[in-house]
C-alpha positions as CSV (number, residue, x, y, z in Angstrom):
1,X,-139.8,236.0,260.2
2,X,-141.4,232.9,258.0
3,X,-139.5,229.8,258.3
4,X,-137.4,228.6,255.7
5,X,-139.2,225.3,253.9
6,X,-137.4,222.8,251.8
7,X,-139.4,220.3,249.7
8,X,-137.3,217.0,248.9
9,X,-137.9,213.5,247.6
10,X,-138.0,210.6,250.0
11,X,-134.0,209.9,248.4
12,X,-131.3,208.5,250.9
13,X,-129.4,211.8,251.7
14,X,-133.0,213.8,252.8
15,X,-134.3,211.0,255.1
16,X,-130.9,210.9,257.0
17,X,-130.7,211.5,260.9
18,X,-128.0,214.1,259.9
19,X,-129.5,215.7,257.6
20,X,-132.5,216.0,259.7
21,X,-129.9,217.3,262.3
22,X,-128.9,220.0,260.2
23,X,-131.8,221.1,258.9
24,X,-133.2,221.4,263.7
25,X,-129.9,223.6,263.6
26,X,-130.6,225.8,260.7
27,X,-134.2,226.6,261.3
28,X,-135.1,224.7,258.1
29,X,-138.3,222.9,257.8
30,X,-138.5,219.5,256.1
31,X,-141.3,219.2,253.8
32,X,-141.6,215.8,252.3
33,X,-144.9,213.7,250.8
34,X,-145.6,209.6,250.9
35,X,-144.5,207.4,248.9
36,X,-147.0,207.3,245.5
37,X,-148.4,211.2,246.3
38,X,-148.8,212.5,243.3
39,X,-150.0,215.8,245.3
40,X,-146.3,216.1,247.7
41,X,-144.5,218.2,245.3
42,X,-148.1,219.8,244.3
43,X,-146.9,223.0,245.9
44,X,-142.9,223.1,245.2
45,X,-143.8,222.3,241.4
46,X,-146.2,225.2,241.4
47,X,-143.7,227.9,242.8
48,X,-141.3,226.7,240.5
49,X,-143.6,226.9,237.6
50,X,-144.5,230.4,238.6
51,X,-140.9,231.6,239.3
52,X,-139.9,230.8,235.9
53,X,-142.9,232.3,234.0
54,X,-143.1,235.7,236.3
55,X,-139.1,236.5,237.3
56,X,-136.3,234.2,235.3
57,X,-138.3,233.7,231.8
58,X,-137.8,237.2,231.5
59,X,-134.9,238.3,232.1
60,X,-131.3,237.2,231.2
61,X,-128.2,236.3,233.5
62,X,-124.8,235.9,232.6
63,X,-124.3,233.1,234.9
64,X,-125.7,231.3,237.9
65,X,-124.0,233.1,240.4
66,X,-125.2,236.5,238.9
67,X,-128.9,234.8,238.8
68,X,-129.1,233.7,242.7
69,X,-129.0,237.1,244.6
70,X,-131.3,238.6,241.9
71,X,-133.8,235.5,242.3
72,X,-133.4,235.7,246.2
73,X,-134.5,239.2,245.8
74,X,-137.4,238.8,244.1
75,X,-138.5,236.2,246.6
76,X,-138.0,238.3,249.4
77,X,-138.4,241.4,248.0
78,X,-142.0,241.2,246.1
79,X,-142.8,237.3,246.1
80,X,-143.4,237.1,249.7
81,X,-143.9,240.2,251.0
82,X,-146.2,241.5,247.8
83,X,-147.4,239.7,245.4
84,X,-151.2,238.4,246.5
85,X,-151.9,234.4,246.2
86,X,-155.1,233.1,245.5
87,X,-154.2,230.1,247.9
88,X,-154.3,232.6,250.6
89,X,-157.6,234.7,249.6
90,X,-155.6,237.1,247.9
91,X,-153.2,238.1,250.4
92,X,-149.5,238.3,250.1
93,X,-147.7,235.1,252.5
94,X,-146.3,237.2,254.7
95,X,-149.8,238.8,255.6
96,X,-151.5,235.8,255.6
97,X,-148.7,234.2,257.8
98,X,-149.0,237.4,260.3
99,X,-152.5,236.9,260.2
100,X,-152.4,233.0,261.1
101,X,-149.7,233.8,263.9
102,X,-152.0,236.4,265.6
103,X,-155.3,234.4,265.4
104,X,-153.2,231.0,267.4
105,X,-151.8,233.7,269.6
106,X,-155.3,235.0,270.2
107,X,-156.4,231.3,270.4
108,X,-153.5,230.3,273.2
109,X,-154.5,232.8,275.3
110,X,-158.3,232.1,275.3
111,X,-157.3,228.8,276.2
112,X,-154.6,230.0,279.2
113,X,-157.7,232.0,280.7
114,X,-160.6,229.6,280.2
């Protein structure tokens, strides 16, 4: 299973040591740019942009509660597991992440015989 990423600001409550403590004990990775990247949010910005246009634009919740399980489906239901993404020639994440996983595995054990 992927890892769960969260992309923040460099804000106060996101650079904590418990925060950071939290996240360890979760299984959350932190993502986070430099200060004066315009490029750090590059890739949150651009699944959010996407999100909107192909799932919520389109449809109509009654309230945000209604709206979370039916986003969190669509993530996990076709975003990841489906839908292909030109950032990963075509493939859908969770092939490309399979993919990635098995060529380091391949890679670590080349490197435990040599």
């Amino acid at each position: 299973m992927a890892a769960t990423i969260f992309h923040s600001d460099r804000g106060a409550e996101y650079t904590s040591e418990a925060y950071d403590k939290l996240c360890d004990r979760l299984g959350v990775v932190q993502s986070m740019g430099r200060v004066g990247s315009a490029l750090d949010n590059a890739a949150a910005e651009s699944f959010n942009s996407l999100i909107k246009v192909e799932y919520i634009h389109r449809r109509q919740f009654a309230t945000r509660t209604e709206a979370r399980p039916k986003i969190a489906t669509w993530i996990t239901g076709f975003y990841n597991p489906r839908r292909r993404h030109s950032a990963a020639g075509g493939l859908p994440p969770e092939e490309f992440e399979r993919i990635i996983a098995e060529a380091r595995e391949r890679h670590g054990q080349k490197d435990q015989t040599a």
